[in-house]
C-alpha positions in Angstrom: -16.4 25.9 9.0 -13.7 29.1 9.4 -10.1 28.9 8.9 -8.6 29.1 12.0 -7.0 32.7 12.0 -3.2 32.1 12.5 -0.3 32.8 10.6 3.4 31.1 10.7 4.5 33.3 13.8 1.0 32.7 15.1 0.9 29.4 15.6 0.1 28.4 19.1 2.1 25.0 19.6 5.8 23.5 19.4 7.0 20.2 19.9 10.2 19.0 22.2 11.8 16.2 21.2 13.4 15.8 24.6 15.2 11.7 23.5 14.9 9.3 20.8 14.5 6.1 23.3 11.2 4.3 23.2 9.5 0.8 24.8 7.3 0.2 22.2 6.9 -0.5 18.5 4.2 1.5 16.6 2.7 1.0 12.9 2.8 4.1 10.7 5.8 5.8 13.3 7.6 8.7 11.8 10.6 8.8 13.7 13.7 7.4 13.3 15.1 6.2 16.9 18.4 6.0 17.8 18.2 5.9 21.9 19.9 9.1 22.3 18.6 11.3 25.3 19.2 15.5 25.1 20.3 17.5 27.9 18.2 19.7 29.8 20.0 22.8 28.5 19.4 21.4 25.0 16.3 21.2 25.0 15.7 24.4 26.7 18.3 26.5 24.5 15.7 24.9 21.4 12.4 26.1 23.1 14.1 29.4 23.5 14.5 29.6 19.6 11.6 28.4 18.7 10.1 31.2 21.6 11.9 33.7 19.1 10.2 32.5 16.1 6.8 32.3 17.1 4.0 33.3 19.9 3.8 29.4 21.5 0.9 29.0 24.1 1.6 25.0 24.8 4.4 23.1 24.4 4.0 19.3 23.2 7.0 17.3 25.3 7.9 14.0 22.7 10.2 11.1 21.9 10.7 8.7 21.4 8.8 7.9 25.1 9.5 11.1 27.0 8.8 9.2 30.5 11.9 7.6 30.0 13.9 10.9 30.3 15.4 11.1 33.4 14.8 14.7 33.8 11.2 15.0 33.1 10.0 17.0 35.7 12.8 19.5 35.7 11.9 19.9 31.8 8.4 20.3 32.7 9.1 23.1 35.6 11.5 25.3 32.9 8.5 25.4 30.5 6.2 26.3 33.1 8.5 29.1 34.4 8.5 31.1 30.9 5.0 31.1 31.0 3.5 28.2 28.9 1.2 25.4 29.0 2.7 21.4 28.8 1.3 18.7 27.5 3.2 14.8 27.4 3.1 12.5 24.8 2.9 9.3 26.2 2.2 5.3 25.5 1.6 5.6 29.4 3.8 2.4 30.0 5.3 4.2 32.8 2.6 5.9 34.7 2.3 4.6 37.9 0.8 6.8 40.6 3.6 7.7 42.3 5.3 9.0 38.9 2.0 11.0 38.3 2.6 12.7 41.6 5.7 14.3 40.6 4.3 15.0 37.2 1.6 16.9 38.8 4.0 18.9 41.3 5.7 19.5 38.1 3.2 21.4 37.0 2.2 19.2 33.3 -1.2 20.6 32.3 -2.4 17.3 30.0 -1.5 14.2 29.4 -2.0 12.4 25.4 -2.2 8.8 25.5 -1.2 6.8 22.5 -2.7 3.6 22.7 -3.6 1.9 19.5 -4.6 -1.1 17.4 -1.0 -0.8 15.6 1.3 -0.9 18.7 3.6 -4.1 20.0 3.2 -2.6 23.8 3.8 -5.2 27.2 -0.2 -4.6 28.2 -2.3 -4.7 25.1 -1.8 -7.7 22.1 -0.9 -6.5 19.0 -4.1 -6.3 16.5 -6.4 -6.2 19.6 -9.7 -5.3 19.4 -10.9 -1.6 19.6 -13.0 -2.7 22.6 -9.6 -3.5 24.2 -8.0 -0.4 22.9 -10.5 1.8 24.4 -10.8 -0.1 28.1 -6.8 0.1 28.6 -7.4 4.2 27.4 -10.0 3.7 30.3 -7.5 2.4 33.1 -4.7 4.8 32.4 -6.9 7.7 32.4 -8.9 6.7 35.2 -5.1 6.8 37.3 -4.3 10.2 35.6 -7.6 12.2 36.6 -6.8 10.4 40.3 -3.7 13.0 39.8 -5.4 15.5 39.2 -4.1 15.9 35.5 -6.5 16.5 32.7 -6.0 13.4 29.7 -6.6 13.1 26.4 -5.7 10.7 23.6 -4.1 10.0 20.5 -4.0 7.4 17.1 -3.4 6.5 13.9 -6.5 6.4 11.7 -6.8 3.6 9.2 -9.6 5.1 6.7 -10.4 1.3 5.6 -11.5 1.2 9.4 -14.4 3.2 9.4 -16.1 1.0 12.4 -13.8 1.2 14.5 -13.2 5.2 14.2 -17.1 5.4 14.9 -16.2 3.7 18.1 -14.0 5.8 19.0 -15.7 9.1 18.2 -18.1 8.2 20.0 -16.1 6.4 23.1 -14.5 9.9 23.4 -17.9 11.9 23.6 -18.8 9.2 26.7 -15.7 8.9 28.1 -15.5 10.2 31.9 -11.6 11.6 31.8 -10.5 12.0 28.5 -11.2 15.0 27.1 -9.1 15.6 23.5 -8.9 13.4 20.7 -5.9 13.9 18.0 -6.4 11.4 15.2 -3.5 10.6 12.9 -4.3 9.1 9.4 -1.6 6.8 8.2 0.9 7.2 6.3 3.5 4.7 5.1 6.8 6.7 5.6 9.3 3.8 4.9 7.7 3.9 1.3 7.1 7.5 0.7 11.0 8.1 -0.4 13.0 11.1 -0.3 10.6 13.8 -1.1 10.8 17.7 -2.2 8.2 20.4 -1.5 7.7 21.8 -4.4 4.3 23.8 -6.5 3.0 22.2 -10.1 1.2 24.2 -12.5 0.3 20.7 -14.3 -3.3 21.1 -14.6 -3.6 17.4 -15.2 -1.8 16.1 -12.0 -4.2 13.8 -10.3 -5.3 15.1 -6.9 -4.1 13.1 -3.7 -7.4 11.7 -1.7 -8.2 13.8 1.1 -9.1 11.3 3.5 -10.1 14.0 6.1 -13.1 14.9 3.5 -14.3 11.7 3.8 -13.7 11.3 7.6 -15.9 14.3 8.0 -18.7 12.8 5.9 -18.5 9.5 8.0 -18.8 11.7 11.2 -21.4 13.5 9.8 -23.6 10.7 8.5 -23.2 8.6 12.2 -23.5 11.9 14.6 -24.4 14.8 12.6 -21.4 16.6 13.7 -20.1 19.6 11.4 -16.1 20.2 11.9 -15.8 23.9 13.4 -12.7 24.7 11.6 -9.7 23.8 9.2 -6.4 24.7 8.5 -5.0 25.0 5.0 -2.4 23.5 2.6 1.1 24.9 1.9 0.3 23.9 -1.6 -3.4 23.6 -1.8 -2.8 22.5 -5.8 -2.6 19.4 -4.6 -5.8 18.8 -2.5 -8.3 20.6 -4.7 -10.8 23.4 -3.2 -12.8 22.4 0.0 -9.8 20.0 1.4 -8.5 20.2 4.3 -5.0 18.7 6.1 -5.9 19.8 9.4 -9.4 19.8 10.8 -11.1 20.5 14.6 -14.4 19.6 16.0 -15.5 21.2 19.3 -18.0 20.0 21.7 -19.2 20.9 24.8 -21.0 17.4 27.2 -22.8 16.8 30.3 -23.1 13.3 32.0 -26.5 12.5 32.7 -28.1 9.1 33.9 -28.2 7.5 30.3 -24.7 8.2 29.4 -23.7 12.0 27.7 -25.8 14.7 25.9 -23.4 16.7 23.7 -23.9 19.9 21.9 -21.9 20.2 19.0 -20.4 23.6 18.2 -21.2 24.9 14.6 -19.1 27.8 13.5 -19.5 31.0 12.1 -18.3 34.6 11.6 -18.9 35.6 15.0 -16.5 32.3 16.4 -13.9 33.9 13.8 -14.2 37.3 15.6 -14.5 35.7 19.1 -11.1 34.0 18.2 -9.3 37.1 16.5 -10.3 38.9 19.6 -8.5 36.1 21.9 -5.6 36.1 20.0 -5.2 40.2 20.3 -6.0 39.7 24.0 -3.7 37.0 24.7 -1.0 37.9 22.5 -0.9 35.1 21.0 -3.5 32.7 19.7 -4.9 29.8 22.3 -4.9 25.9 21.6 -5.2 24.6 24.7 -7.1 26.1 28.1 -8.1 23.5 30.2 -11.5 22.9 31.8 -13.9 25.8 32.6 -17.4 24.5 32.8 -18.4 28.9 33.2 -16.3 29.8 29.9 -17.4 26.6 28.5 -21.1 27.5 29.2 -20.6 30.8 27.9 -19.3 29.4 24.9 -22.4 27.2 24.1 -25.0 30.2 24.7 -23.4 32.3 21.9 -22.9 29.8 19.7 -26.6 29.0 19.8 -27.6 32.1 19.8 -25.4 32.8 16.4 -26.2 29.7 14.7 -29.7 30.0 15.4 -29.8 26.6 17.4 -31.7 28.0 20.5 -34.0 25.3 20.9 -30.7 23.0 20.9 -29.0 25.0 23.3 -32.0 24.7 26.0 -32.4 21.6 25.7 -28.3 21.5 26.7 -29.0 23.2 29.2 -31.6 21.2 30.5 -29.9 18.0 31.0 -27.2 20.2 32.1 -29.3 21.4 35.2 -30.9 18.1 35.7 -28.1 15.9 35.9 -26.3 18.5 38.2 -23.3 17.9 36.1 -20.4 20.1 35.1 -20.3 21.5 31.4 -16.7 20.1 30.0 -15.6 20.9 26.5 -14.4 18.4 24.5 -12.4 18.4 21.1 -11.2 16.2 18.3 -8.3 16.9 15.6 -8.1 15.3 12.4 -4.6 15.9 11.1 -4.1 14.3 7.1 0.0 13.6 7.6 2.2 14.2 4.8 0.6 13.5 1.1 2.0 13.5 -2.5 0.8 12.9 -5.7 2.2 11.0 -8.5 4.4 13.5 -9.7 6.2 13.2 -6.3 5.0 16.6 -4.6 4.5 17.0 -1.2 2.4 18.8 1.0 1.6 19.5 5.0 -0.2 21.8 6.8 0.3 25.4 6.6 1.0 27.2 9.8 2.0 23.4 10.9 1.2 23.1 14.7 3.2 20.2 15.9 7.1 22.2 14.3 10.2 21.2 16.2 13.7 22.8 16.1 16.1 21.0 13.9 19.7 22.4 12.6 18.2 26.1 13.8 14.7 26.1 12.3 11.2 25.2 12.7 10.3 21.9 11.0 7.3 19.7 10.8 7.7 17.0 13.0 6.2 14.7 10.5 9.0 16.0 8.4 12.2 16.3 10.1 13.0 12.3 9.9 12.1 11.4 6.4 11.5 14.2 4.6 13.3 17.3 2.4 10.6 20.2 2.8 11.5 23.7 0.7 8.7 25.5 2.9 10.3 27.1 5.8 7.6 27.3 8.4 9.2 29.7 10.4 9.2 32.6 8.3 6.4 35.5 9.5 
């Protein structure tokens, strides 16, 4: 697994918070809601800033729901005009077809569905069962690819649940039009207090329980899926060596007559190299590309060829040229929230990918509602 080679100003993704209005009610939520909607020139004169600050590839558009701002589409044509890639997050309440349309026109690259076990929404029972969960995820999705818009999926991870994760790992490697999966672990921010960032050199202080560690080693165990890389700790006292906040697993699937057959990326130096060289390239580092079964392809033959997993990577093949199916990559993020330990630290995320602009800086988003953080994330 390689660290991901960013830094603070190279950190590819910002988040809008473009209103504070929402039409559900979610477990574990992190913001603070007041039904306030910004102006377009707000919101704009933030993504400017944060455009200062660092090298953004994506921006992530947020609430509160963001389909309830009445100038979605106009916010979505000003971030594609300086250059950028846009991705909504959305509980999907309000995506009919002809709503999608104008999204599309807009130019929005990806849509992220939150849809969970945890949420008091109109179309899904609270406390439902994951089977439920995953067929609504199903019918949304199945409208969005319709559009033409590539969809993905979010939600918040309860570690007592392994089952149900396993279901949706694996509903996610099947799945015909979602493509991304960004998993949450909870965290009860109601209860967490008032909370300063700040280092211990107290040897003794009992380590916070990396959940992601043990995520991993339930993934591992059911699908034998290694995560390709990690970001680290602002204050990695806290998690002890080997934890990680922030993890990714890459995957590249072909649909054959029995379902999927996945090949499961495995990194090594040569991916760290690879992604140094896109970053120089690019001027700035990439999180999000969209679908290129070619580049996708490619990607699979060296990383079989530099893991040493030829035999694997025929065989993917194989069923690729069989099934006369399209290569898609696939990708799911683990993402630990905030932690402390009994002393009361607390730690993110370094090079934190989901900051927003609050009182003229960069703050995590997980942060900026609940939380006093000392570690100023946009500083190169």
């Amino acid at each position: 697994m390689i660290r991901m080679p960013w830094s603070k100003i190279y950190s590819p993704n910002i988040v809008l918070e473009i209103n504070s209005k929402c039409n559900i009610s979610c477990n574990g939520c992190y913001k603070k809601l007041n039904g306030a909607t910004k102006p377009v020139e707000q919101i704009m004169k933030e993504l400017d800033f944060a455009l200062t600050q660092r090298k953004i590839q994506t921006v992530s558009i947020a609430g509160g729901e963001p389909t309830l701002h009445p100038n979605l589409c106009e916010i979505i044509k000003s971030i594609k005009s300086r250059n950028l890639r846009s991705l909504l997050l959305t509980n999907g309440l309000e995506l009919n077809n002809s709503y999608l349309k104008r999204l599309k026109t807009s130019g929005l690259d990806l849509i992220m569905l939150h849809v969970d076990q945890g949420q008091r929404r109109p179309d899904l029972p609270f406390g439902s069962e994951i089977d439920s969960v995953l067929s609504l995820l199903t019918d949304i999705s199945s409208k969005i690819a319709a559009n033409g818009i590539e969809a993905g999926f979010s939600a918040t991870i309860h570690l007592e649940r392994t089952e149900e994760l396993m279901l949706t790992v694996d509903y996610l490697i099947n799945s015909k039009n979602l493509n991304f999966f960004l998993a949450t672990n909870y965290f009860d921010v109601e209860h967490a207090g008032n909370l300063s960032a700040k280092k211990t050199n107290n040897e003794n202080v009992k380590l916070v329980p990396d959940k992601n560690t043990r995520i991993s080693g339930k993934i591992k165990e059911r699908f034998g899926l290694l995560p390709y890389s990690y970001l680290p700790s602002d204050h990695p006292e806290l998690w002890g060596e080997g934890n990680w906040p922030w993890i990714l697993y890459l995957m590249a699937t072909v649909k054959t007559k029995n379902g999927s057959h996945s090949y499961f990326m495995q990194s090594n130096r040569i991916d760290r190299i690879l992604l140094k060289a896109v970053n120089f390239f690019n001027k700035r580092p990439v999180l999000y590309s969209g679908q290129n079964s070619f580049l996708t392809s490619v990607r699979v033959l060296i990383n079989m060829i530099t893991s040493f997993r030829v035999i694997e990577g025929i065989r993917f093949f194989a069923k690729a040229v069989c099934s006369r199916s399209p290569v898609k990559s696939k990708a799911m993020i683990f993402e630990n929230g905030p932690v402390q330990n009994e002393n009361g630290n607390y730690s993110c995320t370094e090079f934190c990918t989901n900051p927003t602009v609050r009182d003229g800086k960069l703050v995590p988003i997980c942060q900026v509602d609940h939380f006093q953080c000392e570690s100023k994330i946009n500083e190169n």
